[in-house]
mmCIF file as Biopython writes it, N, C-alpha, C and O atoms, coordinates in Angstrom:
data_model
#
loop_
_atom_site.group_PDB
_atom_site.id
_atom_site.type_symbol
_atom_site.label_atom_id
_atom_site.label_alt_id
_atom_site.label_comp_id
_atom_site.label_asym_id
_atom_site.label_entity_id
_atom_site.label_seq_id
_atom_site.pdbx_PDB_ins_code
_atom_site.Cartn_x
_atom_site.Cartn_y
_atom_site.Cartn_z
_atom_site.occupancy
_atom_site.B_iso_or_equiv
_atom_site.auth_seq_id
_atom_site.auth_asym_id
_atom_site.pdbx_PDB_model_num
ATOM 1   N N  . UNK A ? 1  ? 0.846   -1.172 0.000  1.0 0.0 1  A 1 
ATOM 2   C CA . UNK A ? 1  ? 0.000   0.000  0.000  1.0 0.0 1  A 1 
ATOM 3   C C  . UNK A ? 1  ? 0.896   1.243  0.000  1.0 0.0 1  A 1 
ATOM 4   O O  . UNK A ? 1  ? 1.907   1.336  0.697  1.0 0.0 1  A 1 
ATOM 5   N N  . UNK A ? 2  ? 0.573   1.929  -0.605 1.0 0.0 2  A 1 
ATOM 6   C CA . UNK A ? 2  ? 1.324   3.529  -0.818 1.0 0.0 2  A 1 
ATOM 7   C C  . UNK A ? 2  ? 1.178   4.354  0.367  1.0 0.0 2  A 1 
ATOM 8   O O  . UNK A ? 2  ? 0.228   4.049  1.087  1.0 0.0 2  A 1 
ATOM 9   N N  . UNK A ? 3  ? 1.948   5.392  0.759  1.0 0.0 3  A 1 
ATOM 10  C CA . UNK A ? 3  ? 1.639   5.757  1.767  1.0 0.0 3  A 1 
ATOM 11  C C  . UNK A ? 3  ? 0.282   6.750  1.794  1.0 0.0 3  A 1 
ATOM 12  O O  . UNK A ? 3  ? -0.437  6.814  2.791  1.0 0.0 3  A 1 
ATOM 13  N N  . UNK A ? 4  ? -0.016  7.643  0.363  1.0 0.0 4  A 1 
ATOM 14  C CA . UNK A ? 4  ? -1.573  7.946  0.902  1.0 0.0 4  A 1 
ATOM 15  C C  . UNK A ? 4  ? -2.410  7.559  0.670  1.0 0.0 4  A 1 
ATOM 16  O O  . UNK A ? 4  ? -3.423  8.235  0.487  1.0 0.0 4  A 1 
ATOM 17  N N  . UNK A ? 5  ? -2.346  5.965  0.547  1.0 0.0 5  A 1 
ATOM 18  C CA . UNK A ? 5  ? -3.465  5.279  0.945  1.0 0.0 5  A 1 
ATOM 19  C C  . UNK A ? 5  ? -3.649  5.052  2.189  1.0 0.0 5  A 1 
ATOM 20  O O  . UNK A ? 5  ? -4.681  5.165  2.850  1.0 0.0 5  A 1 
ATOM 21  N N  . UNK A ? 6  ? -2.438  4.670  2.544  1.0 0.0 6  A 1 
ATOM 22  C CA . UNK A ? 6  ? -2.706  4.115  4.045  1.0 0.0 6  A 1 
ATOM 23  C C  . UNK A ? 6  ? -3.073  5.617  5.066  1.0 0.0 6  A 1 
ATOM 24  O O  . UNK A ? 6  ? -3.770  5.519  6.076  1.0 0.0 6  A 1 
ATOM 25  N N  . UNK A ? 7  ? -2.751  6.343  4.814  1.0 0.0 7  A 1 
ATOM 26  C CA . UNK A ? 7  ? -3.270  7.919  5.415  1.0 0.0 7  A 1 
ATOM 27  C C  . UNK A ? 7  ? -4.740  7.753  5.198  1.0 0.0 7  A 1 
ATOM 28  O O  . UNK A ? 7  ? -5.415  7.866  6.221  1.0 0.0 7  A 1 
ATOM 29  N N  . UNK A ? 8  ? -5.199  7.579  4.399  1.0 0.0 8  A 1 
ATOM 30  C CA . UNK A ? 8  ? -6.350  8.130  4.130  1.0 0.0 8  A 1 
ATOM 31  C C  . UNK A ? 8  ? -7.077  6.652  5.017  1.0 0.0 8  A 1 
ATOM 32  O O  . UNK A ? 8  ? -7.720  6.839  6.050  1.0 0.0 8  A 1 
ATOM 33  N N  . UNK A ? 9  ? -6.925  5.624  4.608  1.0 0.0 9  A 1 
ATOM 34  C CA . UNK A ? 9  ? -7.370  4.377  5.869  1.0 0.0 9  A 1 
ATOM 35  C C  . UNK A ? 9  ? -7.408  4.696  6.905  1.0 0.0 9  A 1 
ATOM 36  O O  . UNK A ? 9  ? -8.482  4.518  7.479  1.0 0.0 9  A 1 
ATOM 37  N N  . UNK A ? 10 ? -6.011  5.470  7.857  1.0 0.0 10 A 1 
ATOM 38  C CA . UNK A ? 10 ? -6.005  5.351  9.223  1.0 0.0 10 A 1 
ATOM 39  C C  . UNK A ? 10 ? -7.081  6.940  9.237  1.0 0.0 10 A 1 
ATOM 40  O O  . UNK A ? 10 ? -7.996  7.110  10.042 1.0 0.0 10 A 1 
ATOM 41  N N  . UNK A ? 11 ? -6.675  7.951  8.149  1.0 0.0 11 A 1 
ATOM 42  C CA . UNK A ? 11 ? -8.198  8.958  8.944  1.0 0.0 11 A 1 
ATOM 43  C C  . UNK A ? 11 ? -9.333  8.177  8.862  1.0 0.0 11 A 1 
ATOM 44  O O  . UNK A ? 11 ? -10.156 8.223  9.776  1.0 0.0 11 A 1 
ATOM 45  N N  . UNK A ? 12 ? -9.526  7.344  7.734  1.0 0.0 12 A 1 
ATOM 46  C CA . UNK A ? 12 ? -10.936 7.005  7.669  1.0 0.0 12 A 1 
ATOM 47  C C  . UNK A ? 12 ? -11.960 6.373  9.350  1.0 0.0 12 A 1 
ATOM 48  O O  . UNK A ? 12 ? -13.063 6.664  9.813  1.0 0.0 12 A 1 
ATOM 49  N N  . UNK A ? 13 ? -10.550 5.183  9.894  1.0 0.0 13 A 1 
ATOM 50  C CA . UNK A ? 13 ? -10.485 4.910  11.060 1.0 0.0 13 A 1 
ATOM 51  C C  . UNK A ? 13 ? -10.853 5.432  12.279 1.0 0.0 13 A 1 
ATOM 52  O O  . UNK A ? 13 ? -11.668 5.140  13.154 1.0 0.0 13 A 1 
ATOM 53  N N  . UNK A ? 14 ? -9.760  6.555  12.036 1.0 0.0 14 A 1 
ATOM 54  C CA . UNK A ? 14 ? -10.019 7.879  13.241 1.0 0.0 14 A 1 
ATOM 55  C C  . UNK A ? 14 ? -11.504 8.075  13.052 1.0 0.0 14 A 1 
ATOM 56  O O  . UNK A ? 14 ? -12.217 7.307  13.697 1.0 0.0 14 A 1 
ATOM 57  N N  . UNK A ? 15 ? -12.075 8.937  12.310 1.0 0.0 15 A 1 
ATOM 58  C CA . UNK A ? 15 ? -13.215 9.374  12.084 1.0 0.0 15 A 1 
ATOM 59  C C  . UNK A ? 15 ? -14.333 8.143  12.473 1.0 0.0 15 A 1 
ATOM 60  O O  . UNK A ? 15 ? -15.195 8.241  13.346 1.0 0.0 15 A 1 
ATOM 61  N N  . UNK A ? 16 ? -14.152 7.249  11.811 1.0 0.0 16 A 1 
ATOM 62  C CA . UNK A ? 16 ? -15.145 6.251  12.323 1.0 0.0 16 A 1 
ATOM 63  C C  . UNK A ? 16 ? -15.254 5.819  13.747 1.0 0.0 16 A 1 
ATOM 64  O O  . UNK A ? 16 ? -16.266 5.412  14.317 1.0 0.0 16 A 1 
ATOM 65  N N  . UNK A ? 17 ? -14.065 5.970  14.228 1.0 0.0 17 A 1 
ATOM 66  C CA . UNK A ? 17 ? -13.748 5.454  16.260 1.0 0.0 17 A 1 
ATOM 67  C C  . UNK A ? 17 ? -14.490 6.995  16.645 1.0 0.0 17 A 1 
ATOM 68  O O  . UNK A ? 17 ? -15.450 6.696  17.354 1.0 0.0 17 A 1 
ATOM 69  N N  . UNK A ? 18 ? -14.461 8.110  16.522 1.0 0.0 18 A 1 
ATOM 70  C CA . UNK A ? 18 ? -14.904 9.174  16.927 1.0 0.0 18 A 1 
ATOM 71  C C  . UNK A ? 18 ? -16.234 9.385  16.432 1.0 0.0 18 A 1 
ATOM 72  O O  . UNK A ? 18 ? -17.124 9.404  17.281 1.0 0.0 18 A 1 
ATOM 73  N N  . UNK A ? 19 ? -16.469 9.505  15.531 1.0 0.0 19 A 1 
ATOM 74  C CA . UNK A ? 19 ? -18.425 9.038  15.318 1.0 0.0 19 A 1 
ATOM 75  C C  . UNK A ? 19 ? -19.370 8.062  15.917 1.0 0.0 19 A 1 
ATOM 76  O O  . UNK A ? 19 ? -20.600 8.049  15.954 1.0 0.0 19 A 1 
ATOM 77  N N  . UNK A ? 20 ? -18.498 7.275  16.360 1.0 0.0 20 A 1 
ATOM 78  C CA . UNK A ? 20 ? -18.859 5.833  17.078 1.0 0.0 20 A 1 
ATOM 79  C C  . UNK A ? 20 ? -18.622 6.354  18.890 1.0 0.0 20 A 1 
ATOM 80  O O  . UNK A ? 20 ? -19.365 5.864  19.740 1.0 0.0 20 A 1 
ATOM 81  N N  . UNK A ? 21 ? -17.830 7.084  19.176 1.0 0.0 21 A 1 
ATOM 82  C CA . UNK A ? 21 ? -17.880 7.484  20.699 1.0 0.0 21 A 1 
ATOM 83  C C  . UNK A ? 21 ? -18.862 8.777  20.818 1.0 0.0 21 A 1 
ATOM 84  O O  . UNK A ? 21 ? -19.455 8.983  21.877 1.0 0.0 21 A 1 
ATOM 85  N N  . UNK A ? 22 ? -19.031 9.730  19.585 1.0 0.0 22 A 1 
ATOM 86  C CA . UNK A ? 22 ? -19.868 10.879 20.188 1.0 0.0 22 A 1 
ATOM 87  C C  . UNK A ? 22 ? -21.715 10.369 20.256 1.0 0.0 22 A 1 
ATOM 88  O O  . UNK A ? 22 ? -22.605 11.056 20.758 1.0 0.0 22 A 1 
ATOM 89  N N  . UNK A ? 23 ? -21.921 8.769  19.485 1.0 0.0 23 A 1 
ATOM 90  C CA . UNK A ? 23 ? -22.695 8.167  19.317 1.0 0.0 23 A 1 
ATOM 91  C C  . UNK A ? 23 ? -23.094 7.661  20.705 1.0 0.0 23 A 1 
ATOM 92  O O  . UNK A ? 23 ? -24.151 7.739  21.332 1.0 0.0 23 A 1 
ATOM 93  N N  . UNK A ? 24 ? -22.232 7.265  20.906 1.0 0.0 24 A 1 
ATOM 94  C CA . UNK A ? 24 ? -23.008 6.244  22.097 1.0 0.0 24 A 1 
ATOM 95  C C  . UNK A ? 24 ? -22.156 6.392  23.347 1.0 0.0 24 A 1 
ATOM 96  O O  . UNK A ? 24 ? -22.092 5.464  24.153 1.0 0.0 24 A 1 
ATOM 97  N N  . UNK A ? 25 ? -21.238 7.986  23.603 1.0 0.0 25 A 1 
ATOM 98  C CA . UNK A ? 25 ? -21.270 8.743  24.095 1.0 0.0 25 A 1 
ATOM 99  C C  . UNK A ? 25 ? -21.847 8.778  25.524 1.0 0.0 25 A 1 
ATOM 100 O O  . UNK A ? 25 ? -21.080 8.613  26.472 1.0 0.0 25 A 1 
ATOM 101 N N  . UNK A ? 26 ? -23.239 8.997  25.735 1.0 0.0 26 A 1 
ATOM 102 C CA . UNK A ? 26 ? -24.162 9.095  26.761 1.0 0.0 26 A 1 
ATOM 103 C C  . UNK A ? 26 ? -24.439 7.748  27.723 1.0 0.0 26 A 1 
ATOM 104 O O  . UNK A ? 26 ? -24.539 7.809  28.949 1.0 0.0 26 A 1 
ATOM 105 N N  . UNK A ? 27 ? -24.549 6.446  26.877 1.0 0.0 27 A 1 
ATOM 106 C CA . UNK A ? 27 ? -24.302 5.652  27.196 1.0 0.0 27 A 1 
ATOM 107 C C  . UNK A ? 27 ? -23.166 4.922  28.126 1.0 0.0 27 A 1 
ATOM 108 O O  . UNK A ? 27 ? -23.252 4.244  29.150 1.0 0.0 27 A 1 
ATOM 109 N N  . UNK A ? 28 ? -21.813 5.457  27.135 1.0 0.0 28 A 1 
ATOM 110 C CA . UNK A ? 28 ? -20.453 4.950  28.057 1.0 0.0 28 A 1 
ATOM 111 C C  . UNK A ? 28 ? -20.171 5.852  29.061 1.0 0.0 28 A 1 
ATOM 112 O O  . UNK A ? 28 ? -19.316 5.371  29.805 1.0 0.0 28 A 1 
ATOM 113 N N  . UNK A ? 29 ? -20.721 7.579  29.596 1.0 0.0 29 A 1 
ATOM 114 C CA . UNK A ? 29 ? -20.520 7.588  30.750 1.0 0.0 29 A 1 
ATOM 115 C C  . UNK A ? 29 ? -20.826 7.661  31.624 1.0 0.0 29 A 1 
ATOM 116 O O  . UNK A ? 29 ? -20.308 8.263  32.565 1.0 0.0 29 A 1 
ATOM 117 N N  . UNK A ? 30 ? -22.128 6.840  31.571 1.0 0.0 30 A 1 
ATOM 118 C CA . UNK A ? 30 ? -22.778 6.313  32.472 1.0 0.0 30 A 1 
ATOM 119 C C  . UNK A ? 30 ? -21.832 5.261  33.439 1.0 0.0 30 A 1 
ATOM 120 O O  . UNK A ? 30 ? -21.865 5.558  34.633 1.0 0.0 30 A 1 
ATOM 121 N N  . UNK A ? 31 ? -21.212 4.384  33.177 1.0 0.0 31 A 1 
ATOM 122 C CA . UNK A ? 31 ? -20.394 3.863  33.674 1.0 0.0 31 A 1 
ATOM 123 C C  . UNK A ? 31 ? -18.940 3.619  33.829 1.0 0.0 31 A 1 
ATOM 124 O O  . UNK A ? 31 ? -18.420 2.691  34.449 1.0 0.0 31 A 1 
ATOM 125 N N  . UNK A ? 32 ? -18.241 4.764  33.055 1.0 0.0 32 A 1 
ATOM 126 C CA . UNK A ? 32 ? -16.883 4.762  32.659 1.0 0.0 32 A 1 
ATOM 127 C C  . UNK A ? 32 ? -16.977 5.875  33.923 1.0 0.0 32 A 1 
ATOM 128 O O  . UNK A ? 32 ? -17.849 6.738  34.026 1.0 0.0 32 A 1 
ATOM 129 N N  . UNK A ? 33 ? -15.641 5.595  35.045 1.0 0.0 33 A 1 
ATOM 130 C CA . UNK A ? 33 ? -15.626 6.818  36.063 1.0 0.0 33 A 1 
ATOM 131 C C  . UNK A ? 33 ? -16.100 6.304  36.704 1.0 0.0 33 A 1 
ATOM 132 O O  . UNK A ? 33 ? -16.156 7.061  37.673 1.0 0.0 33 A 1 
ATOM 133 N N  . UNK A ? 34 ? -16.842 4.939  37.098 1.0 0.0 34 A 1 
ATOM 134 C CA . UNK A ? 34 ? -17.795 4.437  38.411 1.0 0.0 34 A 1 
ATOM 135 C C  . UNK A ? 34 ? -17.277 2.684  38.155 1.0 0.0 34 A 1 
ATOM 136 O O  . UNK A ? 34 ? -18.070 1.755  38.002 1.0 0.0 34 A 1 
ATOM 137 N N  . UNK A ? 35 ? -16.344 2.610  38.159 1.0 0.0 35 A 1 
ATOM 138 C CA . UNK A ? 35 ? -16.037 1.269  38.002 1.0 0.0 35 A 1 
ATOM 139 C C  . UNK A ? 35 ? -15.318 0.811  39.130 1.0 0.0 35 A 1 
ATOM 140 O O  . UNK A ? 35 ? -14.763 1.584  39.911 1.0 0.0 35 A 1 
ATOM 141 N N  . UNK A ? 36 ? -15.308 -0.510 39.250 1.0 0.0 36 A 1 
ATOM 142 C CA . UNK A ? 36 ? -15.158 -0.932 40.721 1.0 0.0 36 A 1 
ATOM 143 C C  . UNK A ? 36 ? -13.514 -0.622 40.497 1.0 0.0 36 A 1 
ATOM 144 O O  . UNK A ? 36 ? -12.882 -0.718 39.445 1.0 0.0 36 A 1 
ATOM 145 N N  . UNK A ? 37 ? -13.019 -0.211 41.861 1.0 0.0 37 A 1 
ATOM 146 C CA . UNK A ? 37 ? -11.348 0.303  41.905 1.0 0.0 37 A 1 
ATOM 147 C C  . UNK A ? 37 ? -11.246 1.771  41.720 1.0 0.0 37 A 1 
ATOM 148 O O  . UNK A ? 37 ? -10.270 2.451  42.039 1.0 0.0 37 A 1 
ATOM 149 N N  . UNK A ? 38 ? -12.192 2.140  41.250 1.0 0.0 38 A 1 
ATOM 150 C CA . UNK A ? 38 ? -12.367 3.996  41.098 1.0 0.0 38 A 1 
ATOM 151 C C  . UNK A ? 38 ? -12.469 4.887  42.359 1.0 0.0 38 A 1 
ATOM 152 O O  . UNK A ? 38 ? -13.606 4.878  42.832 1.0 0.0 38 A 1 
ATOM 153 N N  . UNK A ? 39 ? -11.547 5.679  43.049 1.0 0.0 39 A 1 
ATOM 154 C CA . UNK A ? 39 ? -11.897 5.679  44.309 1.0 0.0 39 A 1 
ATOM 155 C C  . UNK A ? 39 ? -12.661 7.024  44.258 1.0 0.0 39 A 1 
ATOM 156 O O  . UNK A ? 39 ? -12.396 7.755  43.305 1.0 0.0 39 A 1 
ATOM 157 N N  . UNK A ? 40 ? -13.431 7.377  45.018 1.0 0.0 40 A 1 
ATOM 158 C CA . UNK A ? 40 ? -14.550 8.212  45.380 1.0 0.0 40 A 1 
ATOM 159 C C  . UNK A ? 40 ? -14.511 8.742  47.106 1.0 0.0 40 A 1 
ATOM 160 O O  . UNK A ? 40 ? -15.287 8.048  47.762 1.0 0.0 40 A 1 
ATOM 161 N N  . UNK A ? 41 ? -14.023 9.455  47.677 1.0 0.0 41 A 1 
ATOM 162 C CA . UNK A ? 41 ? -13.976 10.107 49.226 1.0 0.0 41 A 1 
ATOM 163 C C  . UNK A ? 41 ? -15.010 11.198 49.287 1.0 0.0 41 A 1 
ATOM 164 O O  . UNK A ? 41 ? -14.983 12.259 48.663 1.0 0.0 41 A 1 
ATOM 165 N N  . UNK A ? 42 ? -16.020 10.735 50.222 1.0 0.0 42 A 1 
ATOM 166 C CA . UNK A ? 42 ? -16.894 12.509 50.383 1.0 0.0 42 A 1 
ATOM 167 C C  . UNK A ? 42 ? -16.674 12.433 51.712 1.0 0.0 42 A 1 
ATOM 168 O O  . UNK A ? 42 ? -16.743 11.589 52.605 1.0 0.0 42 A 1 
ATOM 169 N N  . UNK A ? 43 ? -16.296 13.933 51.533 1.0 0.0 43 A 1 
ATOM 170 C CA . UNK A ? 43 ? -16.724 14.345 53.514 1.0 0.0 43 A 1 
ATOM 171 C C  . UNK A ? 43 ? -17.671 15.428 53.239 1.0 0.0 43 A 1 
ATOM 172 O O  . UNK A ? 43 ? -18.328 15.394 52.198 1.0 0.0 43 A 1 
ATOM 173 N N  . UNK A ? 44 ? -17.841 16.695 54.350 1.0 0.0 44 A 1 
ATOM 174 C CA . UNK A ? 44 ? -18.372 17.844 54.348 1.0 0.0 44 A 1 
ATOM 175 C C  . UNK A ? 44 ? -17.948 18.711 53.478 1.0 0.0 44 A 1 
ATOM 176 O O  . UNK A ? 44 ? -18.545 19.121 52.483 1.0 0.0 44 A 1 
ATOM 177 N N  . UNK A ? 45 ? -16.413 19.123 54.041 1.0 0.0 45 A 1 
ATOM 178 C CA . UNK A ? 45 ? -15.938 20.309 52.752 1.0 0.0 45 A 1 
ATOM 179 C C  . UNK A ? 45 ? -14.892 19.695 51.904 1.0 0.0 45 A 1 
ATOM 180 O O  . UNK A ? 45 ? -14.219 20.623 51.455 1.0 0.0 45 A 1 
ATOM 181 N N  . UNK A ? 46 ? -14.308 18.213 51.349 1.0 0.0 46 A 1 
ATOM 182 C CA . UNK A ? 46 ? -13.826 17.826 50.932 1.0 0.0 46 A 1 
ATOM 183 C C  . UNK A ? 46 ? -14.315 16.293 50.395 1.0 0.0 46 A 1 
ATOM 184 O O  . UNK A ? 46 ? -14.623 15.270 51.007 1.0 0.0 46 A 1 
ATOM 185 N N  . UNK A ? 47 ? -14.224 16.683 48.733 1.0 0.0 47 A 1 
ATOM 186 C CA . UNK A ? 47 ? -14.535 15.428 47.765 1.0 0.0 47 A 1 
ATOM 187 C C  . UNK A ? 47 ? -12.863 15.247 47.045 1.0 0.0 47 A 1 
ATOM 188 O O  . UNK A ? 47 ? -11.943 15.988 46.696 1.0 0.0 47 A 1 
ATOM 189 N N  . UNK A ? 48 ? -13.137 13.937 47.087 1.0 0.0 48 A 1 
ATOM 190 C CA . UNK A ? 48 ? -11.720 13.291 46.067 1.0 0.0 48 A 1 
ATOM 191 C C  . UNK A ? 48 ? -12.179 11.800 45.329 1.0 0.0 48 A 1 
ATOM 192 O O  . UNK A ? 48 ? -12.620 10.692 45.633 1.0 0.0 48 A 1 
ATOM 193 N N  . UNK A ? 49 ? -11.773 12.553 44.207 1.0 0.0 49 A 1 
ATOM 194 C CA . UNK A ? 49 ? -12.227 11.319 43.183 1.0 0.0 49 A 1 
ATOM 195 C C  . UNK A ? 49 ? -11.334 11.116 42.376 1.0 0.0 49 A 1 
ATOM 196 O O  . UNK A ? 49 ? -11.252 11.955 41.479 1.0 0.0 49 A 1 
ATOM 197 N N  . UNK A ? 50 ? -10.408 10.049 42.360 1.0 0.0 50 A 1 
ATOM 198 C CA . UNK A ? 50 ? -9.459  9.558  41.501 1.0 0.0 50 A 1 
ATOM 199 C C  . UNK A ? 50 ? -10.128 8.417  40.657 1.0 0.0 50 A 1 
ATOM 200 O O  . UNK A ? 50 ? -10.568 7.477  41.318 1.0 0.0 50 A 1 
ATOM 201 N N  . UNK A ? 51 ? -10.242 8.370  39.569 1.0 0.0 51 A 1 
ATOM 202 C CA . UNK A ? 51 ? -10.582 7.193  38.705 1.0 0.0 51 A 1 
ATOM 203 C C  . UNK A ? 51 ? -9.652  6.423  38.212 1.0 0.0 51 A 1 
ATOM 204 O O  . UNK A ? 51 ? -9.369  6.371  37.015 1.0 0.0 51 A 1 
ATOM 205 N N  . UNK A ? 52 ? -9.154  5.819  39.047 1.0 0.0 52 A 1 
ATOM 206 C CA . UNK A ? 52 ? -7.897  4.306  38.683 1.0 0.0 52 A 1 
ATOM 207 C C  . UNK A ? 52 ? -8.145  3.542  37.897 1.0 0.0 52 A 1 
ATOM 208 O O  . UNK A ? 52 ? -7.456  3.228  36.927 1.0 0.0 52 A 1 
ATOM 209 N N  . UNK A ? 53 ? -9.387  3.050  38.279 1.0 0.0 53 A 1 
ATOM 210 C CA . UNK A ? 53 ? -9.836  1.587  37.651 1.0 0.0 53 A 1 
ATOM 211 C C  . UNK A ? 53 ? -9.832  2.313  36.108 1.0 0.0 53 A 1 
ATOM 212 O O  . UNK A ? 53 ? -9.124  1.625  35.373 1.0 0.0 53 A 1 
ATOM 213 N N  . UNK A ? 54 ? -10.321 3.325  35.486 1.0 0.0 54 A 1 
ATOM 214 C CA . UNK A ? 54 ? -10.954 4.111  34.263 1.0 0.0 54 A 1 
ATOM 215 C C  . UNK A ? 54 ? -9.382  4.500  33.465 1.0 0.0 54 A 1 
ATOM 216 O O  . UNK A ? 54 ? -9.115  4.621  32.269 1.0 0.0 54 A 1 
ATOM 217 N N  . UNK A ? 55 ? -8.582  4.617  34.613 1.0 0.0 55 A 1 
ATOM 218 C CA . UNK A ? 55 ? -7.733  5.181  33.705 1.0 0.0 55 A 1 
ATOM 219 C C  . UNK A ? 55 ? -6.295  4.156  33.150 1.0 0.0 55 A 1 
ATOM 220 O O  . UNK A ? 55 ? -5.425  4.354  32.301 1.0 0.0 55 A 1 
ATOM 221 N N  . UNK A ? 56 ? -6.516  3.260  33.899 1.0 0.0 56 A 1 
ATOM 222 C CA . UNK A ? 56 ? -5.851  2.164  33.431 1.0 0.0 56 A 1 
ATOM 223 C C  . UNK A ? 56 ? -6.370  1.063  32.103 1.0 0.0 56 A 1 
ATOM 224 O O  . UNK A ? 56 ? -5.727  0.358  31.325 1.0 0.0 56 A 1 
ATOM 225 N N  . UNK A ? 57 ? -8.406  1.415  32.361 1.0 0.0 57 A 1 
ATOM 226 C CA . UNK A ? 57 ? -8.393  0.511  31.515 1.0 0.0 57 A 1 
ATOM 227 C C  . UNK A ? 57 ? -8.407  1.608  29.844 1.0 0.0 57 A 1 
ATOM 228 O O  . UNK A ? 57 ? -8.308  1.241  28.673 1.0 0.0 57 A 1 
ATOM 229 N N  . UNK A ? 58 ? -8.522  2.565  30.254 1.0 0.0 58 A 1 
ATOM 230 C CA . UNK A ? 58 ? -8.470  3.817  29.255 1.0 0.0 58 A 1 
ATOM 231 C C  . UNK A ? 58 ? -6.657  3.376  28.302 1.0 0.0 58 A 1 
ATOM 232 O O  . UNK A ? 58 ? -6.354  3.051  27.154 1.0 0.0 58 A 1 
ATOM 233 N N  . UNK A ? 59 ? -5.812  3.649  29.732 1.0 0.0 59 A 1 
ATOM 234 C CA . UNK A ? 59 ? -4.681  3.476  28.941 1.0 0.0 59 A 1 
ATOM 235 C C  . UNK A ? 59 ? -4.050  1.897  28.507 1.0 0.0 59 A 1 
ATOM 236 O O  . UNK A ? 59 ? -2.971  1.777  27.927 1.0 0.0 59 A 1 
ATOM 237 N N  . UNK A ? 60 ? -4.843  0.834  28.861 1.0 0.0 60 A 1 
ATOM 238 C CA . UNK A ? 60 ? -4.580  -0.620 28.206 1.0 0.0 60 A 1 
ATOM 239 C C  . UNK A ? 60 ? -5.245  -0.393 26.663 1.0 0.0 60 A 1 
ATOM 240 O O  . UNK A ? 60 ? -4.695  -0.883 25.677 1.0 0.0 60 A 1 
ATOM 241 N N  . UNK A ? 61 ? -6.651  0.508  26.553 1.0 0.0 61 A 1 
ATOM 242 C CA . UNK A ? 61 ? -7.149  0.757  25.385 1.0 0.0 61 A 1 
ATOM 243 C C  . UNK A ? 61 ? -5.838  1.104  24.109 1.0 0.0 61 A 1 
ATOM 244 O O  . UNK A ? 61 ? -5.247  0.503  23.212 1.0 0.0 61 A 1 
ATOM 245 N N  . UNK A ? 62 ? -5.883  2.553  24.776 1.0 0.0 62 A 1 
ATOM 246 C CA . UNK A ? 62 ? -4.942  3.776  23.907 1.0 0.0 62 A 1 
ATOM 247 C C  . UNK A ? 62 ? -3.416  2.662  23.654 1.0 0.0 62 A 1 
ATOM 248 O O  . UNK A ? 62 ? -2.870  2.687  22.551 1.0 0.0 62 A 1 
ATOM 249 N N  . UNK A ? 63 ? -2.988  1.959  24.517 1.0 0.0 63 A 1 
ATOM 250 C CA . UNK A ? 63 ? -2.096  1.322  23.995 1.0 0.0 63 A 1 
ATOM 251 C C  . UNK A ? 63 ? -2.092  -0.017 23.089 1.0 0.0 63 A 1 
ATOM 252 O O  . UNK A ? 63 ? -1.185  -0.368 22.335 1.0 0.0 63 A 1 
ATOM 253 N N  . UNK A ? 64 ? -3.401  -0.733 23.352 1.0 0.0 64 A 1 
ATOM 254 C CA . UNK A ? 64 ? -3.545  -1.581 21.905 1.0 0.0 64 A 1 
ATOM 255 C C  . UNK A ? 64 ? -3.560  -0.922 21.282 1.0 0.0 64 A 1 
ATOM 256 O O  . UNK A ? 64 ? -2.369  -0.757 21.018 1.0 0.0 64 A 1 
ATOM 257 N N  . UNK A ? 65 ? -4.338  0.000  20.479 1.0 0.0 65 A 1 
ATOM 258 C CA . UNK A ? 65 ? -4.669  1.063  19.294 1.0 0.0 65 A 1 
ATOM 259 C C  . UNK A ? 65 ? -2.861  1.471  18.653 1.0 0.0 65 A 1 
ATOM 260 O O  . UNK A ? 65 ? -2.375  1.384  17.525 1.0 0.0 65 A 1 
ATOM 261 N N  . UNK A ? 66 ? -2.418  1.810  19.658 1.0 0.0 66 A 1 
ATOM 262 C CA . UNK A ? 66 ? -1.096  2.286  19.394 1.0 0.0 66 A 1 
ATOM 263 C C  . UNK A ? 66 ? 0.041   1.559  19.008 1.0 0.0 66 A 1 
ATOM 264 O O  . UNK A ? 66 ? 1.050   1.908  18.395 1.0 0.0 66 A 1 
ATOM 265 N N  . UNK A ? 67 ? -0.514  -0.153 19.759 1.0 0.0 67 A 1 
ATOM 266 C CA . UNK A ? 67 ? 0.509   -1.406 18.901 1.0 0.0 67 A 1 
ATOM 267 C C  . UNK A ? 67 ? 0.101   -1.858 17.946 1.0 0.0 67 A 1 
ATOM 268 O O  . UNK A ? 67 ? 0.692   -2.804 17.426 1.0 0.0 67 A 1 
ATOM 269 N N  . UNK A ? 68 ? -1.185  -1.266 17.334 1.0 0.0 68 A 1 
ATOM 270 C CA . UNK A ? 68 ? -1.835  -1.806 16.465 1.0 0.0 68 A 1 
ATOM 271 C C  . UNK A ? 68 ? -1.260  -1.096 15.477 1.0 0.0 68 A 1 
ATOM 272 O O  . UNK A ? 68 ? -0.793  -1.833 14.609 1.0 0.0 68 A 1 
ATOM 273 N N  . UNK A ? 69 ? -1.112  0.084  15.272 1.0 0.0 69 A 1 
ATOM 274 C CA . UNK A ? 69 ? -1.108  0.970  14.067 1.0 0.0 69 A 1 
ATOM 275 C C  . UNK A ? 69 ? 0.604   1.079  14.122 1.0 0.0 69 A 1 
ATOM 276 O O  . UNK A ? 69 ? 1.189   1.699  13.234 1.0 0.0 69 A 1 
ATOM 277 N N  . UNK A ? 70 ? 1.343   0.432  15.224 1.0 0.0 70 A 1 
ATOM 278 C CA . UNK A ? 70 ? 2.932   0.574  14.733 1.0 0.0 70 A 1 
ATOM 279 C C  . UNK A ? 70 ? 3.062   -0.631 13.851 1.0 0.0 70 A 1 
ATOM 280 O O  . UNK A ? 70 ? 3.851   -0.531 12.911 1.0 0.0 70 A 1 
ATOM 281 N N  . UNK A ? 71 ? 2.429   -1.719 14.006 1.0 0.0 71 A 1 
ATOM 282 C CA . UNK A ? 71 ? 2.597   -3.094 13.077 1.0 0.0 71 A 1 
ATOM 283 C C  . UNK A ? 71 ? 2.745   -2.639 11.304 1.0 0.0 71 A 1 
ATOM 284 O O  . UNK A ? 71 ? 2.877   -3.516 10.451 1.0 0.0 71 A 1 
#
C-alpha cells in the first residue's frame, strides 16, 4: 500500500472510532468513572475522586490502538 493510501485508511479509522464514541457517548458515561477500583472520598468540605480503575483501563485501550497501528 502507498503511503496515501494508508493515510487516508487510518483517517478514515479515526473518524469512524470518533463518530462511534460521540454516538453512544451518553451511554459509556454512564459507567466509565464508576467502576469498581475507582476511588470516590466525600466528607463535608472535601470530595476526592481519583478514577484508577478508568484510567488504566483507558490506557490498556490507547495502547492496543497504538501497537496496532505501529505493526
Amino acid at each position: 500500500m502507498n503511503g496515501m493510501g494508508r493515510t487516508l485508511i487510518i483517517l478514515g479509522l479515526i473518524l469512524l472510532v470518533a463518530g462511534l464514541l460521540f454516538s453512544f457517548a451518553p451511554k459509556l458515561l454512564t459507567w466509565f468513572g464508576r467502576l469498581p477500583g475507582d476511588i470516590s472520598i466525600k466528607r463535608e468540605n472535601f470530595n476526592l475522586y481519583f478514577p484508577l480503575t478508568s484510567c488504566l483501563l483507558l490506557s490498556a485501550i490507547l495502547s492496543l490502538i497504538m501497537w496496532l497501528f505501529k505493526k
